[in-house]
C-alpha positions in Angstrom: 17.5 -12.7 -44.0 15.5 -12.6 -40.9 15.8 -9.7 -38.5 17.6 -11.3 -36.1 20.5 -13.0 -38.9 20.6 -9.3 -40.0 21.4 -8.2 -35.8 24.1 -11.4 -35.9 25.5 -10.1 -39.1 26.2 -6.4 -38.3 27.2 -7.5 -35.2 30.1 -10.0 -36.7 31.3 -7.4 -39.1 31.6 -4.7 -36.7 35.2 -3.7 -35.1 34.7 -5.3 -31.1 34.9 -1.5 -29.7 31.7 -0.5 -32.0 29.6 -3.9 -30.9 27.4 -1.1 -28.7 27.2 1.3 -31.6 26.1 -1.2 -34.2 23.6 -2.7 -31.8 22.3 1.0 -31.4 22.3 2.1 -35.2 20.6 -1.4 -36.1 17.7 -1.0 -33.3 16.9 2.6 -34.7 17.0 1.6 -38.5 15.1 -1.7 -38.3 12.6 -1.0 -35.5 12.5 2.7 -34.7 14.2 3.0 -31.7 14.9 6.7 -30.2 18.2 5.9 -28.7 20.1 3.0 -26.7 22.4 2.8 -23.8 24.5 -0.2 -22.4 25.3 -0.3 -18.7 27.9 -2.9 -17.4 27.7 -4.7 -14.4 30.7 -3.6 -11.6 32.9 -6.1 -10.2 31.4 -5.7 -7.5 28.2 -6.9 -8.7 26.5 -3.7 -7.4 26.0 -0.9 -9.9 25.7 -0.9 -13.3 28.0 1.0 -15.3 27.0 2.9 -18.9 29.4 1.9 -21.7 30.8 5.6 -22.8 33.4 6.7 -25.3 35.6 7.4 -22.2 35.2 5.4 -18.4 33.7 6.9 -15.7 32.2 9.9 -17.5 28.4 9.1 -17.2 26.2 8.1 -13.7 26.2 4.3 -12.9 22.4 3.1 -11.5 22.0 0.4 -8.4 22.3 -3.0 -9.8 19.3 -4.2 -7.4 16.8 -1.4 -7.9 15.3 1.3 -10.5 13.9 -0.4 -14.0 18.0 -1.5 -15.2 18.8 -3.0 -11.4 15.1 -4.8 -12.1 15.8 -5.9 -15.5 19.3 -7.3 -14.0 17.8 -8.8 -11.1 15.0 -11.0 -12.7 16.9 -11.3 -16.0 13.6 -10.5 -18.0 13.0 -7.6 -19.7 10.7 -4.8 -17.7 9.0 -2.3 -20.3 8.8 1.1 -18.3 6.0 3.4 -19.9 6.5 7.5 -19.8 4.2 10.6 -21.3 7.2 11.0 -23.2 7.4 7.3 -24.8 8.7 4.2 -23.4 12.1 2.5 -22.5 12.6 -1.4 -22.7 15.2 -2.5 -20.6 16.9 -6.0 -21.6 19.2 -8.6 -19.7 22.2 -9.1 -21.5 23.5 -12.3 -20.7 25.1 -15.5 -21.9 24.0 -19.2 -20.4 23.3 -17.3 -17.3 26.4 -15.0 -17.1 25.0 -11.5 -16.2 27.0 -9.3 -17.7 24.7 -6.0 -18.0 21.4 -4.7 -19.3 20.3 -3.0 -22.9 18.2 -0.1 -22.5 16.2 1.2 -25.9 13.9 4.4 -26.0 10.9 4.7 -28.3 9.1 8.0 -28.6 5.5 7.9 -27.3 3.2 5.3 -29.9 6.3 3.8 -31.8 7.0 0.8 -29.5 4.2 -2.6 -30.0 4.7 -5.6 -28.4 5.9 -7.2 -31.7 9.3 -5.4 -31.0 10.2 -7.4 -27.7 11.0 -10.4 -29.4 13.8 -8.8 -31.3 14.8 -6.7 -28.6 15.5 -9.9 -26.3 17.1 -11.3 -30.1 19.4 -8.2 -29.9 20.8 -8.1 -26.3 21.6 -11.8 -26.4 23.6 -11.7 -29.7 25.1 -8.6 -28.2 25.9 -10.4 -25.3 27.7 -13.0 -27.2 29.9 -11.1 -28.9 30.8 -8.7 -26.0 32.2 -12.2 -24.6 34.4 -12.5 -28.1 35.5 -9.0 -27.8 36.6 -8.9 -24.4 39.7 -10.7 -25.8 40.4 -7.6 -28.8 39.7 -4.5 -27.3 39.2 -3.4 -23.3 35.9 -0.9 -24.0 33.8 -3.6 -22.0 36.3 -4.3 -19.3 37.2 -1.1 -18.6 33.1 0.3 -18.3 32.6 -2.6 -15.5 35.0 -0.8 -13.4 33.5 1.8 -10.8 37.0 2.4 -9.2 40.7 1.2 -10.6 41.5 -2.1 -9.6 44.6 -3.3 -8.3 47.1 -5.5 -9.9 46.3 -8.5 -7.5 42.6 -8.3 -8.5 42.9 -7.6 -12.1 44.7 -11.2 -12.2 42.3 -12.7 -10.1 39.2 -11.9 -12.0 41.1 -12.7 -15.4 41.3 -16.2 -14.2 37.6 -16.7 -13.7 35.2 -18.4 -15.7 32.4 -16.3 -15.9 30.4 -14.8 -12.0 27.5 -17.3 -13.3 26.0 -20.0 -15.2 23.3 -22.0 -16.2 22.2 -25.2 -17.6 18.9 -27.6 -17.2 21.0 -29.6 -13.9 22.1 -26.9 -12.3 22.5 -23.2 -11.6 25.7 -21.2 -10.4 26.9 -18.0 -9.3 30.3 -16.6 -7.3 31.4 -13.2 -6.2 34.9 -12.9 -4.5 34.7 -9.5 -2.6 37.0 -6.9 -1.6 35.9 -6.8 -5.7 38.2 -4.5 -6.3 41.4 -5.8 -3.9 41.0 -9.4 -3.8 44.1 -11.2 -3.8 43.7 -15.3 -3.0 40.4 -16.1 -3.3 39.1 -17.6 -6.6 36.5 -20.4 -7.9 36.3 -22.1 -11.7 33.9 -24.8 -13.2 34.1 -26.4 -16.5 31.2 -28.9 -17.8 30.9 -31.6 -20.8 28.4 -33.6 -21.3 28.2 -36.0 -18.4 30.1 -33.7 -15.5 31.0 -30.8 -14.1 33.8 -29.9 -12.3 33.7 -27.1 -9.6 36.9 -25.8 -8.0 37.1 -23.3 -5.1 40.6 -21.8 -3.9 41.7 -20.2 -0.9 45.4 -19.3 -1.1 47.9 -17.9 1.6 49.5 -14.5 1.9 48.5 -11.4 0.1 49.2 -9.0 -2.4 50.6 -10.5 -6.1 52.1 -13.2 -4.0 49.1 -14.6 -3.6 47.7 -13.4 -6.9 50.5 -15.2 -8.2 49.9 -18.5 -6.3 46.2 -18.7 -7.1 46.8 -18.4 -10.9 49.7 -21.3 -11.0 47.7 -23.9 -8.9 44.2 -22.5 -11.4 46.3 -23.1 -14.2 47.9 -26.5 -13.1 44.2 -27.7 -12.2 43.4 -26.6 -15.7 45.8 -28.3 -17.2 45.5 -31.8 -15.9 41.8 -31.5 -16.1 42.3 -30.8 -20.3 44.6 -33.9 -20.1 42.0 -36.2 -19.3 43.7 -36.8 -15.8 40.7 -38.2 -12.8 40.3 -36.0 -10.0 43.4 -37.4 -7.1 45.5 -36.8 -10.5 44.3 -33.4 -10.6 45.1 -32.5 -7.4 48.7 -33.8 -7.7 49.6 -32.1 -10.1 48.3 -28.8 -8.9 50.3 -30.1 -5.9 53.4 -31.0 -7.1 53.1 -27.7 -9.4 52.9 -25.5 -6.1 56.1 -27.6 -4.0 57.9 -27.3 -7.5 57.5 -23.3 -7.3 57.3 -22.4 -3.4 58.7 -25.9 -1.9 56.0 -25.3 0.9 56.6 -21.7 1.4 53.3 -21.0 0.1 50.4 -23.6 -0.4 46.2 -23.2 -1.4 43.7 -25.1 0.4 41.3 -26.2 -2.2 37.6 -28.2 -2.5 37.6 -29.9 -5.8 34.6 -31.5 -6.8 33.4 -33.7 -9.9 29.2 -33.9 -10.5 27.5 -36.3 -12.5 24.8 -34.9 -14.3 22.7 -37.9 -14.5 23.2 -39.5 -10.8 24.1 -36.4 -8.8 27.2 -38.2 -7.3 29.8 -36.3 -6.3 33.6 -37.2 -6.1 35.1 -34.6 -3.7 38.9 -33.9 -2.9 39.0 -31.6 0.2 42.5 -29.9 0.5 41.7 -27.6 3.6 39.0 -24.7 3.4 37.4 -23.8 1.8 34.1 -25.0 3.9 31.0 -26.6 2.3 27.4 -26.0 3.5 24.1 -27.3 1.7 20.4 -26.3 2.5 18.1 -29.1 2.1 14.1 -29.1 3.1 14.7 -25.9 5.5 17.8 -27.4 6.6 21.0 -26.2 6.7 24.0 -28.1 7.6 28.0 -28.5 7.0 28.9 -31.2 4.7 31.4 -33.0 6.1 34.4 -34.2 4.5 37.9 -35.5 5.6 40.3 -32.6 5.7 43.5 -33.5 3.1 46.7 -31.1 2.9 46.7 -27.8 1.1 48.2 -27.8 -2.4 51.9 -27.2 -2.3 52.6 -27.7 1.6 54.7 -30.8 1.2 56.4 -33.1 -1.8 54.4 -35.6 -3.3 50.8 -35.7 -1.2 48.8 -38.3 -2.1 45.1 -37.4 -2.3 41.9 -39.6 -2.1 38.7 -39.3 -3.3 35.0 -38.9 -1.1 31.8 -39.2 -2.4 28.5 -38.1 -1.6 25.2 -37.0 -3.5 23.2 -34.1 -4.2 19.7 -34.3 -4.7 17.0 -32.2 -6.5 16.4 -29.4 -4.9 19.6 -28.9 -2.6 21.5 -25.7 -2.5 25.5 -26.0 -1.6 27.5 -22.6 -0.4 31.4 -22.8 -0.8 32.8 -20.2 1.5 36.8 -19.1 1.9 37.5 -18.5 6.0 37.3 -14.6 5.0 33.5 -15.5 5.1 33.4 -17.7 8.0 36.3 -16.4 10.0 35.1 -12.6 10.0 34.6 -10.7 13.2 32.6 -7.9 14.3 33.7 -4.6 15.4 32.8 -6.7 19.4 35.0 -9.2 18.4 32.0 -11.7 18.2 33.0 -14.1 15.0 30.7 -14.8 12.7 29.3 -17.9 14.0 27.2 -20.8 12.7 23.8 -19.6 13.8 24.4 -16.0 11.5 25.5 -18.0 8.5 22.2 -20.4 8.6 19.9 -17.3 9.1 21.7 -15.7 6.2 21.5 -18.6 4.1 17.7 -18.9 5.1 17.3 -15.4 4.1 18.5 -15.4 0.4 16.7 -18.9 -0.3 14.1 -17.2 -2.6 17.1 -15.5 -4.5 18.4 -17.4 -8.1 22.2 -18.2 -6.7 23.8 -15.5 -9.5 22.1 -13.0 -6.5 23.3 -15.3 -3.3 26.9 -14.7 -3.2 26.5 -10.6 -3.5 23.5 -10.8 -0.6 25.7 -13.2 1.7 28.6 -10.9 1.7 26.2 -7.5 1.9 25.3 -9.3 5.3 29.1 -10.4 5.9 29.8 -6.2 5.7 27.2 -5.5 8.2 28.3 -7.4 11.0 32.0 -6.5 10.1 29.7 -2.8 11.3 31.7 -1.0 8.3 35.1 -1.8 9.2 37.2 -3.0 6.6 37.5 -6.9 5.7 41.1 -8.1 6.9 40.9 -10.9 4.3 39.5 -11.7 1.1 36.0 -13.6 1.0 34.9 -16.0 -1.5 30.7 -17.2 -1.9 29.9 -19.9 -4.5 26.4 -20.9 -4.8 25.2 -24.2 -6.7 21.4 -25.2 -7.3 21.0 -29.0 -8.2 18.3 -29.3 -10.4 19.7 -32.7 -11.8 19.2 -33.8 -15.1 15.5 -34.0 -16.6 14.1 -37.3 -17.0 16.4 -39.4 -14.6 15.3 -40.5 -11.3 17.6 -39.3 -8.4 18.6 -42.4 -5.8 17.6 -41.0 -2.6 19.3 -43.6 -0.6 
């Protein structure tokens, strides 16, 4: 059995709320590690939060800098070298889903480079299973938590799919912020082998009201795109789900969006915000779309389809108005020009780092006064799919 089956192995047999502890007792038997810790990353995508016998007993570190917010950050591991010996410190991570990072200590002259190989073996079968786990025990859950969060947002981040992900065509990452309040606001994506299908929300009202809303029309979209059912279908459903419940009390404006991997053409349904803004050569400009009704706000809405094309190299943002229709402590909103000099800063950033920098600049010109509505940043790099040859017309 190779080391890494051997890693796998323990890992599979071990109750979810000792994954950590196996990991650990494996890394010091089989390649002489000192001692391990596992550090979380916060809702908020800001700190990174040790995994402890009981939450929020031990320090967090920044999620941006130090060797763990490094680590994070680049998602490579970044060897740190002490008199005292040396600590590796590992992404842990799942097809581009940062979920935290996997510091191991060595005394001084018992780590060699030959031990990286299964170190980086170890944090992403860890990673894996922590995924598994998450639906048998809450250890993991509740270490990601720098603060209790309330009932609205503990339903919201239930419903999503993951804050990132990668694959050869593309690269994605969201962040809903207040993290730890957000009520309406909520993104999912879902890929096969020829597609993939991107929806961002934006629904009314607040509280579990509007918790509740986001998770029926989520649910509904879910459920006719599992059914096989094109993309207007999928939006009437949703629809006709929402009127059904609320009969137009409450409704979500949605963007619902189909890829094709090989062609880069997208089908489009836009149901109200959110808006959509793409940055190509140093560019960056509003898609524009035709503006349908929000989910739910009358019976039986038809829905048509748009179309346009991404091309190698373009970067889309999907923004909720509590981006776009933010104002500063002047009353100045946050105006076009801001958003295109933010989006020109963060360019050099993979997007599973653009939504958290977007709305660190969204809190400044707020000037520290508390956001009166929930905000929502998707980020999508097109890459499109090797070996095809994009039509540029």
């Amino acid at each position: 059995m190779t080391e890494g089956n051997a890693v796998e192995r323990a890992l599979r047999d071990a109750a979810p709320h000792r994954l950590f502890e196996t990991v650990r007792d494996v890394l010091s038997r089989e390649h002489g590690a000192r001692s391990a810790e596992l550090l979380m990353a916060d809702y908020a995508s800001a700190r990174l939060q040790p995994v402890t016998a009981q939450p929020f007993t031990a320090e967090s570190v920044s999620a941006y800098n130090g060797p763990e917010g490094r680590a994070f950050g680049s998602q490579e591991p970044h060897v740190v070298t002490q008199e005292d010996g040396v600590t590796v410190h590992l992404p842990v991570s799942v097809r581009g889903d940062r979920l935290g990072v996997l510091s191991v200590h060595y005394a001084a002259g018992a780590y060699g480079p030959g031990l990286l190989g299964p170190l980086r073996d170890a944090a992403a079968a860890l990673a894996h299973e922590i995924l598994v786990a998450d639906r048998d025990t809450d250890v993991f859950l509740m270490a990601r938590r720098a603060r209790r969060l309330t009932l609205a947002a503990e339903m919201q981040w239930q419903l999503l799919p993951g804050r990132s992900c990668s694959r050869p065509e593309y690269d994605l990452g969201g962040q809903l912020e207040p993290a730890y309040a957000v009520f309406g606001d909520s993104f999912d994506w879902s890929a096969s082998a020829d597609h993939l299908t991107l929806t961002v929300n934006n629904g009314m009202g607040e509280g579990i009201d509007a918790a509740l809303l986001t998770s029926l029309a989520v649910s509904a979209l879910r459920n006719a795109r599992r059914a096989g059912l094109d993309l207007a279908d999928q939006a009437s459903l949703a629809d006709q789900a929402l009127y059904g419940q609320y009969q137009g009390r409450l409704h979500l404006a949605m963007l619902l969006l189909r890829f094709s991997l090989d062609t880069g053409e997208v089908d489009v349904i836009d149901a109200g915000s959110p808006r959509l803004w793409r940055l190509r050569g140093g560019a960056v400009e509003q898609v524009p779309l035709e503006a349908q009704l929000p989910l739910g706000m009358f019976e039986d809405t038809v829905y048509t389809v748009q179309r346009f094309r991404v091309l190698p190299g373009d970067r889309l943002f999907f923004l909720s108005d509590g981006v776009y229709d933010v104002l500063s402590p002047a009353g100045d909103p946050y105006s076009r020009h801001a958003l295109a000099r933010a989006v020109m800063n963060t360019r050099l950033l993979p997007p599973s780092q653009v939504p958290r920098a977007l709305l660190e600049e969204l809190a400044a010109h707020r000037g520290g006064i508390e956001a009166a509505d929930d905000a929502m940043v998707v980020c999508l790099d097109w890459h499109g799919r090797p070996g095809t040859e994009p039509d540029r017309s």
